[in-house]
FIMAR-926554 format. One line per 3 residues: for each residue x, y, z of C-alpha. Coordinates in pm, 1 decimal. Layout:
BEGIN
X Y Z ~ ... .
//
This chain:
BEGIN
-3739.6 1872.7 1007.4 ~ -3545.8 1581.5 1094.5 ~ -3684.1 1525.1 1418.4 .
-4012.8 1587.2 1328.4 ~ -3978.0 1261.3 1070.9 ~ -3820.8 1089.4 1317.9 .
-4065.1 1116.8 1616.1 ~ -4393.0 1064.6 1350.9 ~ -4212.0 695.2 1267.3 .
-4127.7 649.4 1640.3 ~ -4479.3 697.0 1713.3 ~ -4604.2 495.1 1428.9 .
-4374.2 211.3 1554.4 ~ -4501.6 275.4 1916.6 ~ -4923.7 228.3 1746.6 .
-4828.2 -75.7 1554.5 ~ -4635.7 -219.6 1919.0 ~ -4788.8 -149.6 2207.5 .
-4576.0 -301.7 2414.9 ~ -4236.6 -47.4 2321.1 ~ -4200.6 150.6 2612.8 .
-4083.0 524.0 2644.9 ~ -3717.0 405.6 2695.8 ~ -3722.7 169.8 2425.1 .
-3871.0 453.7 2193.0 ~ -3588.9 704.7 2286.1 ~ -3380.4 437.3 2150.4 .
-3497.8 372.8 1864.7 ~ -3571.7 741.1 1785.1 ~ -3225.1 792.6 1794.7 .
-3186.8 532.2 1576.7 ~ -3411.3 652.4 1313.5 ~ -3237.1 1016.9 1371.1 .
-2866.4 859.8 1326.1 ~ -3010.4 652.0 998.1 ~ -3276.8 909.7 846.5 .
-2986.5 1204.2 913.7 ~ -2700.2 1018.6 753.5 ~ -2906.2 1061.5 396.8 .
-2828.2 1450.2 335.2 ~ -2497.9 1430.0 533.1 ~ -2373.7 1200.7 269.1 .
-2505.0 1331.5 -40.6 ~ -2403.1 1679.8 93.7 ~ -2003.8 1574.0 182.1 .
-1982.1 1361.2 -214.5 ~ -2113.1 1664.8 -411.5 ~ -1871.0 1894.9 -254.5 .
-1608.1 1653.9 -237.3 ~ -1709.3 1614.9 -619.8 ~ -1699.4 2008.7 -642.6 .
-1350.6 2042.2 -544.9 ~ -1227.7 1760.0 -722.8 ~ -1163.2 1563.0 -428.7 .
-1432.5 1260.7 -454.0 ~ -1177.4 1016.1 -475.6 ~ -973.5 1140.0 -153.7 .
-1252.1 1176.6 22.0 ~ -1377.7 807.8 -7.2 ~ -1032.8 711.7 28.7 .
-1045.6 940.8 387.8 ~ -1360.8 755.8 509.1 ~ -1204.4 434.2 395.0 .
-882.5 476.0 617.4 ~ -1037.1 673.3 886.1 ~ -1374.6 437.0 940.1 .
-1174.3 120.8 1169.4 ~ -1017.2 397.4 1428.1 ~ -1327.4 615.7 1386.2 .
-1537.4 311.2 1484.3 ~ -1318.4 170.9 1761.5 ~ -1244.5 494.6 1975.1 .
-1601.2 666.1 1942.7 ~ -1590.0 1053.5 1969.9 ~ -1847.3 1333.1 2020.9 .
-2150.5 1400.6 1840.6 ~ -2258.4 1750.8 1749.3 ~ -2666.7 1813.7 1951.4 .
-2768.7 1955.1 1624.4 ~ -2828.3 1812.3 1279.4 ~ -2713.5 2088.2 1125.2 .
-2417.8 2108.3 1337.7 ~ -2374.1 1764.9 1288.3 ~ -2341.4 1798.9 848.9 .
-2082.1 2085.5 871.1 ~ -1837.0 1935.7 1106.9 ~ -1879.0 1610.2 964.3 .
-1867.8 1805.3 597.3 ~ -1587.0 1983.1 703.2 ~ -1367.7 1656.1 865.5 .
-1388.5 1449.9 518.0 ~ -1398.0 1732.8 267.7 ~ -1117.9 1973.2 461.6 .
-888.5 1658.5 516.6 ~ -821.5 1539.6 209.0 ~ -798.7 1934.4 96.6 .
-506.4 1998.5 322.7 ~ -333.1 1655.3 237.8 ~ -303.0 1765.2 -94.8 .
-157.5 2122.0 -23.5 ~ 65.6 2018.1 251.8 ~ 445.2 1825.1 199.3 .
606.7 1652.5 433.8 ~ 934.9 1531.2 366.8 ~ 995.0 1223.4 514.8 .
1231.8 1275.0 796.4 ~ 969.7 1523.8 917.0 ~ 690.3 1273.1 818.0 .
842.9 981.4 1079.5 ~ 927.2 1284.6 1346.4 ~ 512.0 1345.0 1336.2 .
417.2 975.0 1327.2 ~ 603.2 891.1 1632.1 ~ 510.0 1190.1 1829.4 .
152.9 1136.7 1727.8 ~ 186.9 766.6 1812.9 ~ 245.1 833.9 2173.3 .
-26.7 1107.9 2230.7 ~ -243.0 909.6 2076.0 ~ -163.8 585.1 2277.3 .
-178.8 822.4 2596.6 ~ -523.4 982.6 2468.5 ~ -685.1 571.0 2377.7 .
-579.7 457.2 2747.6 ~ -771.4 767.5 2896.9 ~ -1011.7 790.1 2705.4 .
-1120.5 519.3 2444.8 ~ -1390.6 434.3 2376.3 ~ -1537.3 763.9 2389.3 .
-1913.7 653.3 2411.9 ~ -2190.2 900.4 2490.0 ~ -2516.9 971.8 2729.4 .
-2752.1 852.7 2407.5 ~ -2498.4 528.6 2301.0 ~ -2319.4 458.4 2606.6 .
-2086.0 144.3 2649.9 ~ -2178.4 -26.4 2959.6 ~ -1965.0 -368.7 3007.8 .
-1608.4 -376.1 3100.3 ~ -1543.1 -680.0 2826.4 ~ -1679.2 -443.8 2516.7 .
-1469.2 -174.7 2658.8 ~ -1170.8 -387.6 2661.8 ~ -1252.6 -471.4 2334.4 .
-1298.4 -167.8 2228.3 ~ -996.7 -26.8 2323.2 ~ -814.4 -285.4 2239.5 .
-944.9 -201.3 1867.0 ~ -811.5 158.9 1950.0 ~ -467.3 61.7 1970.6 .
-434.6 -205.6 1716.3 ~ -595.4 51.2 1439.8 ~ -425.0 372.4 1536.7 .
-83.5 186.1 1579.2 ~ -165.4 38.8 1177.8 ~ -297.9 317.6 1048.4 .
29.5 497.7 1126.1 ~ 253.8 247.6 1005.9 ~ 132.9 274.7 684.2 .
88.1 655.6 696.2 ~ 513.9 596.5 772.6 ~ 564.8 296.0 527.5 .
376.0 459.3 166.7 ~ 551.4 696.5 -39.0 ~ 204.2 832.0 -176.1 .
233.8 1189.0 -11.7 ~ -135.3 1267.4 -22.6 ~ -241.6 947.1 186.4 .
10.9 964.5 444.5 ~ -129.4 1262.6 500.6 ~ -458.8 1180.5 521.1 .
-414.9 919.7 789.0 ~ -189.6 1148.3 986.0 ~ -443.0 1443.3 997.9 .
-753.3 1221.3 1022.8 ~ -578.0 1025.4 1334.6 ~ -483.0 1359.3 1500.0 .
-829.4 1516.6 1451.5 ~ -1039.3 1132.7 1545.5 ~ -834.9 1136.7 1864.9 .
-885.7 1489.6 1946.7 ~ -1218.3 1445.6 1956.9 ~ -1246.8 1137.1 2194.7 .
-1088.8 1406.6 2453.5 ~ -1268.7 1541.5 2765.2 ~ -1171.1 1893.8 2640.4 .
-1342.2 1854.1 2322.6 ~ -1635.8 1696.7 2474.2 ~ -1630.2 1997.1 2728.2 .
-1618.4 2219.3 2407.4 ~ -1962.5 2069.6 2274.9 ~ -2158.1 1985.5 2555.8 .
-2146.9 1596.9 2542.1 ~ -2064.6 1382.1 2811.8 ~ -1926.0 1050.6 2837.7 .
-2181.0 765.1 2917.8 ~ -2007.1 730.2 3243.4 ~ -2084.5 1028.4 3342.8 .
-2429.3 1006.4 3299.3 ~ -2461.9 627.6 3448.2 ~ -2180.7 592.5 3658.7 .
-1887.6 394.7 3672.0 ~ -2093.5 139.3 3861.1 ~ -2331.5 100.6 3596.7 .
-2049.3 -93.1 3391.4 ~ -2084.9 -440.5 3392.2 ~ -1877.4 -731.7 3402.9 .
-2057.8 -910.2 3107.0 .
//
């Protein structure tokens, strides 16, 4: 249904400019797809998050998570549907087992620092995890981008190791474990994506 809306405004867009070609209608397609798809997605993850009485650590998950989310990239699901329950089940099932699980805090600064150091391994080989559709094609936004990987992770965990608040340490511990996960060649194995390398080459990245 999705698509459908999608490609009837792409080809709206296309009548009213003549001069958008097919490449620059795939694009913004994909635009409209990422935009007009976020509207369910949303309303679907707060009234569950509402459901289980977890509204507030849910925001408070897409709060904490949305810097290292943004900076390392990650996978994206080739269905819509696909798409709402992974994404439903990352901010909804996140806060749910922060709140069950307790880590004292010897244990706590064990996980931190062993986390730290896959995840440092993981940004180096991997961030930022762009794909085929969004791909990442200069060496300086790259940098910059991965740069932003370790600055946020490394942040993220020192106040997942500096807050008493049991619940939120949590929450940045298991939503940094899961976001790096995913920027892994494994996991994009797992769902079909590749990276934008892959599709363009390595020669395709520029120096601008």
């Amino acid at each position: 249904m999705i698509d459908k809306i999608c490609m009837f405004l792409t080809n709206r867009i296309r009548k009213e400019m003549p001069d958008i070609d097919d490449e620059k209608a795939e694009v913004i397609n994909y635009g409209l797809q990422n935009i007009i798809g976020e509207i369910p997605k949303t309303f679907l993850i707060l009234a569950i998050a509402y459901f289980f009485g977890i509204l507030k650590e849910t925001l408070i998950t897409f709060l904490l998570l949305i810097p290292y989310k943004s900076a390392s990239g990650g996978l994206h699901l080739k269905t819509h549907l696909g798409c709402i329950i992974a994404t439903t089940i990352f901010y909804c099932g996140i806060p749910i087992l922060s709140k069950l699980v307790i880590i004292n805090v010897m244990l706590k600064y064990i996980i931190i620092s062993i986390l730290w150091i896959f995840g440092m391994c993981m940004i180096k080989l991997y961030a930022p995890a762009d794909t085929e559709n969004v791909p990442i094609l200069t060496k300086k936004d790259r940098k910059r981008q991965r740069m932003l990987s370790y600055i946020t992770f490394t942040v993220g965990l020192i106040v997942a190791g500096s807050i008493n608040y049991n619940t939120i340490s949590n929450i940045i511990i298991f939503g940094y474990l899961l976001q790096t996960l995913m920027i892994t060649k494994i996991a994009y194995r797992l769902t079909n994506n590749k990276y934008g390398y892959e599709v363009y080459g390595n020669t395709s990245v520029q120096n601008v």
